[in-house]
C-alpha positions in Angstrom: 110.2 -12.4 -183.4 109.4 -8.9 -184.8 106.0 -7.9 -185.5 104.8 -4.5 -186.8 101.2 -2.9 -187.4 101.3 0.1 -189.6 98.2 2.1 -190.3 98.6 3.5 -193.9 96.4 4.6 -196.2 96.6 7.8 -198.9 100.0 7.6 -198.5 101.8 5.5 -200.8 104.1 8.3 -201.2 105.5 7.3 -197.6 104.9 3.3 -197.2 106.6 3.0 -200.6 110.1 4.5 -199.2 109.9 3.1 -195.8 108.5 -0.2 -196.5 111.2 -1.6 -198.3 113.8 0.2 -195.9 112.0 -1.4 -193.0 111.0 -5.0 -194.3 114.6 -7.2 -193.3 114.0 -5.8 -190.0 110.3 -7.2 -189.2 109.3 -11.1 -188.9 106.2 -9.9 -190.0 104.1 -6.6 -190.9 100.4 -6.0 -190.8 99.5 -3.3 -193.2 96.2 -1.7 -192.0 94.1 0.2 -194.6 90.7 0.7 -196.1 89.1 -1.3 -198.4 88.6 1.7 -200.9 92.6 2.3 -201.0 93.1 0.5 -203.8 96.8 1.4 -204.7 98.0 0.7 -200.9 96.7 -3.1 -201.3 98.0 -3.5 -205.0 101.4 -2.5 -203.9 101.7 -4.3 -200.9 100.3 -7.5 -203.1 102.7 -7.0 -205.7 105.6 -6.9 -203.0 107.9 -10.2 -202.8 108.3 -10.3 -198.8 108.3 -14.0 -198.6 104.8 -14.1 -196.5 105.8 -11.3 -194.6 103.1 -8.7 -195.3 99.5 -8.8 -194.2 97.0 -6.7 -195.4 94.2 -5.9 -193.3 91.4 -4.4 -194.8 88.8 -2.3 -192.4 85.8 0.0 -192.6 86.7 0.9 -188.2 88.5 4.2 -188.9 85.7 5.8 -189.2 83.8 3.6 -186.7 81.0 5.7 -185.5 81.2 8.7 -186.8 85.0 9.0 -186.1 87.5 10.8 -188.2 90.4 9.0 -187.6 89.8 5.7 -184.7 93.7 4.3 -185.5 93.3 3.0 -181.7 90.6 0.8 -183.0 92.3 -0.8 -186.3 95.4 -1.2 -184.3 93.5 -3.2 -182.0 91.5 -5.3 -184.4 95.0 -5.6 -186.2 96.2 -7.3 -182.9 94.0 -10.1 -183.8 96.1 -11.0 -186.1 99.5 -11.2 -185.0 101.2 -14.0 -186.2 103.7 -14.3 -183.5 102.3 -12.7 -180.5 106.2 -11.6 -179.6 107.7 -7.9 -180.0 105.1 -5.7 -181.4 105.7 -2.7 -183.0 103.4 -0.1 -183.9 104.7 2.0 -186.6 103.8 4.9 -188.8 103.9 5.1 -192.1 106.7 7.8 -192.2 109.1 6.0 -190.3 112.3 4.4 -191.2 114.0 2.1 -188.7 117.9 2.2 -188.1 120.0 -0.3 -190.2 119.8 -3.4 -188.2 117.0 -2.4 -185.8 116.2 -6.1 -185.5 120.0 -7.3 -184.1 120.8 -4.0 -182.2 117.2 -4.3 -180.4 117.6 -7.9 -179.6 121.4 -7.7 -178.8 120.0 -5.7 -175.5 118.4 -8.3 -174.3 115.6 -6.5 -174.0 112.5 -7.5 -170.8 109.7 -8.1 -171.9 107.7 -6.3 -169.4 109.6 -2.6 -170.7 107.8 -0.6 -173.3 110.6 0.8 -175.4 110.5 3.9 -177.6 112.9 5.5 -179.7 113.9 9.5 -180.6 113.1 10.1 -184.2 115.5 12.3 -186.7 112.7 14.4 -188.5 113.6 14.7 -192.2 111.0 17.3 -193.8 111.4 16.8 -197.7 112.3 14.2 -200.0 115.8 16.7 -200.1 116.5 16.4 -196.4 116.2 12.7 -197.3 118.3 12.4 -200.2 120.8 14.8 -198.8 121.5 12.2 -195.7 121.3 9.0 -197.9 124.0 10.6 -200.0 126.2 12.1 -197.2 126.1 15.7 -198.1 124.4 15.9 -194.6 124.6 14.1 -191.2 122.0 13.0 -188.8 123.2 15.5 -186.7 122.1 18.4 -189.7 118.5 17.7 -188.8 116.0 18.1 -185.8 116.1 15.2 -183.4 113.0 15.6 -181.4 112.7 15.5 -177.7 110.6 12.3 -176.7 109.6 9.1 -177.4 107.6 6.3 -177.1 104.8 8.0 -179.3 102.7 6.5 -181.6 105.4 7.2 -184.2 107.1 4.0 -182.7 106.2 1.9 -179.9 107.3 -1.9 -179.0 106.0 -4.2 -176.7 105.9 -7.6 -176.0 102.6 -9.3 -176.4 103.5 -11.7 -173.0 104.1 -8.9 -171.4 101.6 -8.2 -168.0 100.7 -5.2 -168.8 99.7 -6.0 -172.3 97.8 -9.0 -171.1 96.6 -7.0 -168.6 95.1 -4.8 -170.7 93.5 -7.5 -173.0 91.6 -8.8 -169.9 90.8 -5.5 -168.4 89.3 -4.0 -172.5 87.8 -7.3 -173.5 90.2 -8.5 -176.0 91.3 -4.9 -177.0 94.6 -5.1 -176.8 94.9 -1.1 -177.7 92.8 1.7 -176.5 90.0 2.0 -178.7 87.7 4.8 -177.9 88.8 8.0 -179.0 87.7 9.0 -182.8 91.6 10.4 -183.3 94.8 9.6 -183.4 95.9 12.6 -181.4 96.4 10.7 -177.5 95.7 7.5 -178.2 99.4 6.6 -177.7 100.3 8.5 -174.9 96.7 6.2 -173.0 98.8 2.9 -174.5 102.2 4.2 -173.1 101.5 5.2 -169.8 99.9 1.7 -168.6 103.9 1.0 -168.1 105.0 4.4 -166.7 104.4 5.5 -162.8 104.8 8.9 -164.5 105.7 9.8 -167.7 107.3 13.6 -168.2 108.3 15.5 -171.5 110.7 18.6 -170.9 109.4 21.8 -171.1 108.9 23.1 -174.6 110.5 26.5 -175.1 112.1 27.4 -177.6 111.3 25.7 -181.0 113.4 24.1 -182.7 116.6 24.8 -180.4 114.9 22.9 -177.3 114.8 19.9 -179.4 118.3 19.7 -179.5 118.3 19.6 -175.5 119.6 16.2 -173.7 116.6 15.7 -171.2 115.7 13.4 -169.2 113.0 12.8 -170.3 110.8 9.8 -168.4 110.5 9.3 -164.8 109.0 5.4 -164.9 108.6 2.0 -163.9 108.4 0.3 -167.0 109.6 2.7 -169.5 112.5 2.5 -171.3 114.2 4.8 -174.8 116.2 2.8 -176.8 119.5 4.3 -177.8 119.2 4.5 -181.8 117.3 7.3 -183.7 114.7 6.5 -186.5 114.2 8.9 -189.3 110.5 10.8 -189.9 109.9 11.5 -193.7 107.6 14.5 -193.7 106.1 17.6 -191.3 105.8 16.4 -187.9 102.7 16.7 -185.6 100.0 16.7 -188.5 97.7 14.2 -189.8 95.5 13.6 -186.9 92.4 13.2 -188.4 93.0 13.7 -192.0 96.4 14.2 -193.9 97.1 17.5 -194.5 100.6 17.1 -195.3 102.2 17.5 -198.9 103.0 14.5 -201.1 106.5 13.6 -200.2 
């Protein structure tokens, strides 16, 4: 089984696209939000998902002063898990490949790997529309170097590591500490990497475009689809500053 945790909140603008793109390919999805996000809860509650969709409500964002703790809802979140199988974390922007859910299975994938995924970054609702109809290919867009980010990351809850970690954070099964979102899933990832190594970043975009290889681990591995990102990448870390999509 599937699992996803997606953090959303003040964008309905994103969930509302990807949501429904993503839903056939998840067992289940927690939807982690504030309490005060009222159109984020009605339109997750007014979604027919056949049980699929939880919707965690929680005041820990700003846990302690913090701008933006996602570590610590994605931990609590972890509570929750209905399967306690494949977990994905997910943003809100992302859209998974058609038939994520067979392709990703039909690997036979080990449960002790963390698996991450390249992401096709899409900046406007245009870029988006322009691929969906075929006036442009994947290939007509920026398909940034990396992965395993926070963008999307899957695990398998029996995993060692992850139990592991549970043991070792007292029952926080995420890294919880930092008050925002900009490392806190590079410290997740690299509990399965011996060393984990971007390329060099020279020149913008064109570097992007490089084949690199990227990782140099034990337990890391990058699946070979591409997601698409809906919006500005590299924002958002404490507060959204990106546009309405």
């Amino acid at each position: 089984m599937i699992e996803a945790i997606i953090v959303s909140f003040g964008c309905l603008d994103l969930l509302s696209i990807s949501l429904p793109a993503n839903i056939n390919e998840l067992d289940n999805v927690i939807i982690v939000t504030k309490p005060n996000d009222k159109e984020t809860i009605e339109y997750c509650k007014s979604r027919n998902y056949k049980d699929k969709i939880d919707i965690f409500e929680t005041d820990s964002f700003n846990f302690d002063g913090a701008a933006f703790n996602k570590g610590l809802a994605i931990s609590l979140a972890m509570n929750r898990l209905k399967y306690k199988d494949w977990i994905i974390t997910l943003d809100t922007d992302i859209i998974l490949p058609k038939d994520f859910k067979n392709n990703f299975l039909n690997l036979n994938p080990d449960i002790e790997y963390f698996y991450g995924m390249r992401r096709i970054n899409l900046d406007t609702r245009e870029d988006l529309l322009d691929l969906v109809s075929n006036k442009k290919k994947p290939e007509d867009f920026i398909c940034y170097r990396g992965s395993g980010y926070g963008y999307f990351s899957c695990v398998n809850y029996k995993s060692k590591t992850q139990q592991e970690l549970l043991r070792r954070w007292n029952g926080m099964g995420y890294p919880f500490w930092i008050k925002e979102a900009r490392e806190i899933d590079w410290l997740w990832r690299n509990n399965w990497g011996e060393r984990i190594l971007d390329p060099q970043f020279k020149n913008f975009p064109e570097d992007h475009f490089v084949e690199n290889s990227d990782y140099d681990t034990g337990l890391y591995k990058e699946l070979p689809f591409r997601c698409l990102h809906l919006g500005i990448a590299g924002k958002n870390h404490e507060i959204r500053t990106t546009k309405i999509f």
